[in-house]
MIDOSE-1310 file (N, C-alpha, C; in nm, 2 decimals, decimal comma, always signed):
residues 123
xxxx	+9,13/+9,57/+9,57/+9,15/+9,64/+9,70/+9,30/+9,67/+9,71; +9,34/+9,79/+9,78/+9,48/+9,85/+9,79/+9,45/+9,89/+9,96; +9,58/+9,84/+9,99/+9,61/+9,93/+10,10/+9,68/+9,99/+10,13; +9,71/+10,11/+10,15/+9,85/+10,21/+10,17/+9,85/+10,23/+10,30
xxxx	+10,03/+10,23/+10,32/+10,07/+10,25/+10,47/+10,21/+10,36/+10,41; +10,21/+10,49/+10,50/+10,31/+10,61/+10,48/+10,39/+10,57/+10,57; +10,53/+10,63/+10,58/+10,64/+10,64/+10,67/+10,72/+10,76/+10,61; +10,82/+10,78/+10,71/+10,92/+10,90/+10,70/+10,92/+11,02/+10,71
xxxx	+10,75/+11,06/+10,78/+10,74/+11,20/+10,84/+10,82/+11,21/+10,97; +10,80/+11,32/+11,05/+10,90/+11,38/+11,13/+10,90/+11,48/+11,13; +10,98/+11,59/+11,25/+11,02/+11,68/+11,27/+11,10/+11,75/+11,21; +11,14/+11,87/+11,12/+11,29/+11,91/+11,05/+11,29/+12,02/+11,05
xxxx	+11,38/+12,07/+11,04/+11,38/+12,23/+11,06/+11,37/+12,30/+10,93; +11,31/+12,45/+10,91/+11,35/+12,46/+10,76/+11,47/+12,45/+10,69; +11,48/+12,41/+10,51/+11,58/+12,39/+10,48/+11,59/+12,25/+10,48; +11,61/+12,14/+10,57/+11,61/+12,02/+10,59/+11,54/+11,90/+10,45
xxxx	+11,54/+11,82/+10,42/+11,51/+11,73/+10,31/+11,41/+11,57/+10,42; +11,32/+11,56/+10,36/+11,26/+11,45/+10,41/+11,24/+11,34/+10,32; +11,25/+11,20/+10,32/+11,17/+11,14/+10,18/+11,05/+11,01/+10,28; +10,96/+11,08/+10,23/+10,80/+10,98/+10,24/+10,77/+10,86/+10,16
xxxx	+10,74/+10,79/+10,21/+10,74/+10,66/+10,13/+10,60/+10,57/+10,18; +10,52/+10,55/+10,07/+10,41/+10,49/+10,09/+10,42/+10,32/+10,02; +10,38/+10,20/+10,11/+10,38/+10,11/+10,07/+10,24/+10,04/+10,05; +10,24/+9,96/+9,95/+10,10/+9,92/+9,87/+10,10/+9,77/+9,88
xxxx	+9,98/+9,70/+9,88/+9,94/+9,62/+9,91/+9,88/+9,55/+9,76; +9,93/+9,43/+9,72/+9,82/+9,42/+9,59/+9,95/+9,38/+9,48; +9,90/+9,31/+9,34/+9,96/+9,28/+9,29/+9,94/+9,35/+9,18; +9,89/+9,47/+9,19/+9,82/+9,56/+9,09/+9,89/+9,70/+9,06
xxxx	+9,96/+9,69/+9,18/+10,03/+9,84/+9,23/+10,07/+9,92/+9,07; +10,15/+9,85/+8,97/+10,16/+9,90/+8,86/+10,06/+9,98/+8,77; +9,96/+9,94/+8,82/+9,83/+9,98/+8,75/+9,74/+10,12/+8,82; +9,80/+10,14/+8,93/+9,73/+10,25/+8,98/+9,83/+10,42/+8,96
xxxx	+9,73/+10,49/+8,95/+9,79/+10,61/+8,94/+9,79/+10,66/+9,10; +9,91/+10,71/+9,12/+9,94/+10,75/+9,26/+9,94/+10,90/+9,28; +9,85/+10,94/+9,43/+9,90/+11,07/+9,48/+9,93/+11,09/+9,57; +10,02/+11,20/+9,57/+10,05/+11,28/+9,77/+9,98/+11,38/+9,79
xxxx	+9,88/+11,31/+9,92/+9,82/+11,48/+9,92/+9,89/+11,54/+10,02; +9,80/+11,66/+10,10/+9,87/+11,71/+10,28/+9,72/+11,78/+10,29; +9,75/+11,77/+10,43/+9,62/+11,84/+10,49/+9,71/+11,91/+10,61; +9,69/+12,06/+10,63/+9,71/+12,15/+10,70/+9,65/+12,17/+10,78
xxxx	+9,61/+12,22/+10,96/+9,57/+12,16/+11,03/+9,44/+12,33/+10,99; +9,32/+12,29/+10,97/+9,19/+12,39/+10,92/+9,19/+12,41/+10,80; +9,22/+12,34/+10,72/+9,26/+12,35/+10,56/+9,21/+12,24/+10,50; +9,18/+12,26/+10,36/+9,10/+12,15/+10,29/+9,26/+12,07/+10,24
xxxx	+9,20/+11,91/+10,24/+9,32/+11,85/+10,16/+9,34/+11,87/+10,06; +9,49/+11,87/+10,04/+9,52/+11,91/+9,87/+9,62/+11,84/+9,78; +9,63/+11,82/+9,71/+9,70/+11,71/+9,62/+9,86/+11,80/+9,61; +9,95/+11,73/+9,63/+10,10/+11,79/+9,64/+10,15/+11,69/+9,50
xxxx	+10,20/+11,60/+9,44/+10,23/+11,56/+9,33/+10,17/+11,41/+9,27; +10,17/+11,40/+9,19/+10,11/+11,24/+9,12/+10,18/+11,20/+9,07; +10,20/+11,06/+9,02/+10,26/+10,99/+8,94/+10,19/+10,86/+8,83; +10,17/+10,93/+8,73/+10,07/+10,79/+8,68/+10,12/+10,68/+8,64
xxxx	+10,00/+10,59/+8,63/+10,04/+10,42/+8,61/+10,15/+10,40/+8,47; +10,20/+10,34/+8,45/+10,28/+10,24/+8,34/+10,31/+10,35/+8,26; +10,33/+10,50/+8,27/+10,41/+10,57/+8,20/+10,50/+10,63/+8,28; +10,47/+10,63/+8,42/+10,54/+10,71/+8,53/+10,54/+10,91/+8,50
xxxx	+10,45/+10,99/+8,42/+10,43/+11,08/+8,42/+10,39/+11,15/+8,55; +10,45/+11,25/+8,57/+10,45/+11,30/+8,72/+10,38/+11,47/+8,68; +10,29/+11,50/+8,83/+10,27/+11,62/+8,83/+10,29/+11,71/+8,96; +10,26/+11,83/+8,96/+10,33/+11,86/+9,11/+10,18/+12,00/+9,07
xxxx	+10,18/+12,07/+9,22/+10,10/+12,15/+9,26/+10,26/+12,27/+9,28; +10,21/+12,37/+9,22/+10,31/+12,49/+9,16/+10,40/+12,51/+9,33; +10,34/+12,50/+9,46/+10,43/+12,53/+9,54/+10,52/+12,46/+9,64; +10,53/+12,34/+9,57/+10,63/+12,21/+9,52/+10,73/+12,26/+9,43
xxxx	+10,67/+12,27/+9,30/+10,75/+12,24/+9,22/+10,89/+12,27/+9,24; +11,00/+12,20/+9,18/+11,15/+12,21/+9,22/+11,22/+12,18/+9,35; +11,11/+12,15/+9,45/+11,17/+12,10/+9,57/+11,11/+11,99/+9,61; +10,97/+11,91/+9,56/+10,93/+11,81/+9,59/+10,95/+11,71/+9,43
xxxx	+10,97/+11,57/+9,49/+11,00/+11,48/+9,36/+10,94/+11,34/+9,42; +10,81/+11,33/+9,32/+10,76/+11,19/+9,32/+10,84/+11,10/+9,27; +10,79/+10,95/+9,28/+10,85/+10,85/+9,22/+10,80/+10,75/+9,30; +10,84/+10,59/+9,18/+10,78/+10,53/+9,22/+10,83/+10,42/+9,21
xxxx	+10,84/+10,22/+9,27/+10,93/+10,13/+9,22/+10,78/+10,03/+9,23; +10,77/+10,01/+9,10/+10,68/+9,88/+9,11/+10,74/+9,77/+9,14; +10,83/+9,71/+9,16/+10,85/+9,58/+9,18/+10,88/+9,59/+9,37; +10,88/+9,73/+9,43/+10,88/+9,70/+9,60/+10,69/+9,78/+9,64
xxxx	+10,58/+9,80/+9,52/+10,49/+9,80/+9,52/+10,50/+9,93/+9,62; +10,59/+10,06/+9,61/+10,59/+10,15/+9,65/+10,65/+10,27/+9,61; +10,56/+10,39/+9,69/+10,57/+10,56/+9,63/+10,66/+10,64/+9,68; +10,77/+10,71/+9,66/+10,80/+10,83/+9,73/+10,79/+10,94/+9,69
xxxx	+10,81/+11,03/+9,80/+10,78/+11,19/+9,80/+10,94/+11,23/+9,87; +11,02/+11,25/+9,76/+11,14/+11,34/+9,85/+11,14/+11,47/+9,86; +11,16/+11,52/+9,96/+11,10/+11,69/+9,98/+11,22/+11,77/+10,04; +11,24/+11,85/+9,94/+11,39/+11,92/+9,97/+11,39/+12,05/+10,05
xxxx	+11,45/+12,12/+10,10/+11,41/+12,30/+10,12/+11,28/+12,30/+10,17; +11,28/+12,23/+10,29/+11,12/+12,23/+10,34/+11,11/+12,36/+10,39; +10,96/+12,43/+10,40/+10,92/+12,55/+10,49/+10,86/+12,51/+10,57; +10,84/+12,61/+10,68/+10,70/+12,57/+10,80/+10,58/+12,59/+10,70
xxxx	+10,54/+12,62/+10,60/+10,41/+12,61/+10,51/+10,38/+12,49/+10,50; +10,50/+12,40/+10,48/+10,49/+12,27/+10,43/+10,45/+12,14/+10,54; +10,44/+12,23/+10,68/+10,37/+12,13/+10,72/+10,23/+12,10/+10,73; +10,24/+11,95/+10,76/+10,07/+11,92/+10,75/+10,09/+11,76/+10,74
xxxx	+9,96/+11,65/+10,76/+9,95/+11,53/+10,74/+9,99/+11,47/+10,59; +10,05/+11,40/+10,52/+10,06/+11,42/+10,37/+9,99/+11,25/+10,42; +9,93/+11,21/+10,32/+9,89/+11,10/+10,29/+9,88/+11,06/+10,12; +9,95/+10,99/+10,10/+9,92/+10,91/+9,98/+9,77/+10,83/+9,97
xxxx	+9,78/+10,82/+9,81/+9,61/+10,78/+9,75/+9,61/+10,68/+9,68; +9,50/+10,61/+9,57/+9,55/+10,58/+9,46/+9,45/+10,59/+9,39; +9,46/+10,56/+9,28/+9,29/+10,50/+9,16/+9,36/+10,48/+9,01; +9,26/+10,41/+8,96/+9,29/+10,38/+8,83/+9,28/+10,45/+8,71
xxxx	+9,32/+10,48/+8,62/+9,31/+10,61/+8,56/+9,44/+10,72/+8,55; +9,42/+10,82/+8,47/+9,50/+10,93/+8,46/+9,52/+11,04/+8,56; +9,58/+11,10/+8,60/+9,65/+11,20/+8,70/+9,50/+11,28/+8,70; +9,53/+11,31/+8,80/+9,37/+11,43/+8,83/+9,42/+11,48/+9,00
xxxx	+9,37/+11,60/+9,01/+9,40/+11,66/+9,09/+9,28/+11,67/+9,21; +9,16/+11,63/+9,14/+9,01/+11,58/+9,24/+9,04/+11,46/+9,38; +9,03/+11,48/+9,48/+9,03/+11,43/+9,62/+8,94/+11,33/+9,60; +8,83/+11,30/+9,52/+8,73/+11,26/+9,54/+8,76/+11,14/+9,39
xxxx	+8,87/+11,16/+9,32/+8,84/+11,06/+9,22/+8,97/+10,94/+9,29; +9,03/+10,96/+9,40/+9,13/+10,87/+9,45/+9,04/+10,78/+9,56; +9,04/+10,64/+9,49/+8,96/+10,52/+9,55/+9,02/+10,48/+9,73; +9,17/+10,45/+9,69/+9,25/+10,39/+9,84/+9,32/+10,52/+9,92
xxxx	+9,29/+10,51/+10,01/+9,40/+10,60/+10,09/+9,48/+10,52/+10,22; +9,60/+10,60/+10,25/+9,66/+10,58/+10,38/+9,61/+10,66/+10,46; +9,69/+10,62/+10,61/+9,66/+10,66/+10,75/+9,70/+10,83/+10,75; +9,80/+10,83/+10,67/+9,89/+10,93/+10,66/+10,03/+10,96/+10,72
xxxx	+10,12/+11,04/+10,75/+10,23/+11,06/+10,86/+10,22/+11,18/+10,82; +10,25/+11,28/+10,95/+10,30/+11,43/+11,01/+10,44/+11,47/+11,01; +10,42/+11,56/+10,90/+10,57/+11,63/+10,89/+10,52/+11,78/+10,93; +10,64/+11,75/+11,04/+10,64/+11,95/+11,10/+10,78/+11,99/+11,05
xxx	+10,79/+12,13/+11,02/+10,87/+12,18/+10,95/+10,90/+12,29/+11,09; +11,00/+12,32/+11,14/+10,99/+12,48/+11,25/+11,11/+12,56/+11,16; +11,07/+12,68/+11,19/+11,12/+12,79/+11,13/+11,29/+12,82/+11,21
């Protein structure tokens, strides 16, 4: 069993830099592959980047890429999401995930989830 708790959403204007950080519960944390999703408010959730278990291999969803950067510290059994050149697109709830196994971009193959935190971006 995992439990995730997000922090460091907020308000920011475009342009601005945020970093998200999900904390994990469990002495396993090394072993799970990690994601960030976001949910936009009438929009299906969607996976924003992953980071897998014990190789630290990362992936991103194409309208990220170059401005968002996963990572991860196993020994404080937590994930972040630094997010650079934010847009008003980019807001929405992001919640981190986890499961065991290789990166996948399916909603449905991530076991634990967080509550989430709201990042608004204004133009």
């Amino acid at each position: 069993q995992v439990q995730l708790v997000e922090s460091g959403g907020g308000l920011v204007q475009a342009g601005d830099s945020l970093r998200l950080s999900c904390a994990a519960s469990g002495r396993t944390f090394s072993s799970y592959t990690m994601g960030w999703f976001r949910q936009a408010p009438g929009k299906e959730r969607e996976i924003v980047a992953a980071i897998r278990a014990n190789t630290g291999i990362t992936d991103y969803t194409n309208s990220v890429k170059g401005r968002f950067t996963i990572s991860r510290d196993n020994a404080k059994n937590t994930v972040y999401l630094h997010m650079i050149s934010l847009k008003p697109e980019d807001t929405a709830v992001y919640y981190c995930a986890a499961r065991y196994g290789t990166i996948t971009y399916a909603r449905s193959s991530y076991n634990y989830w967080g509550q989430g935190t709201q990042v608004t971006v204004s133009s």
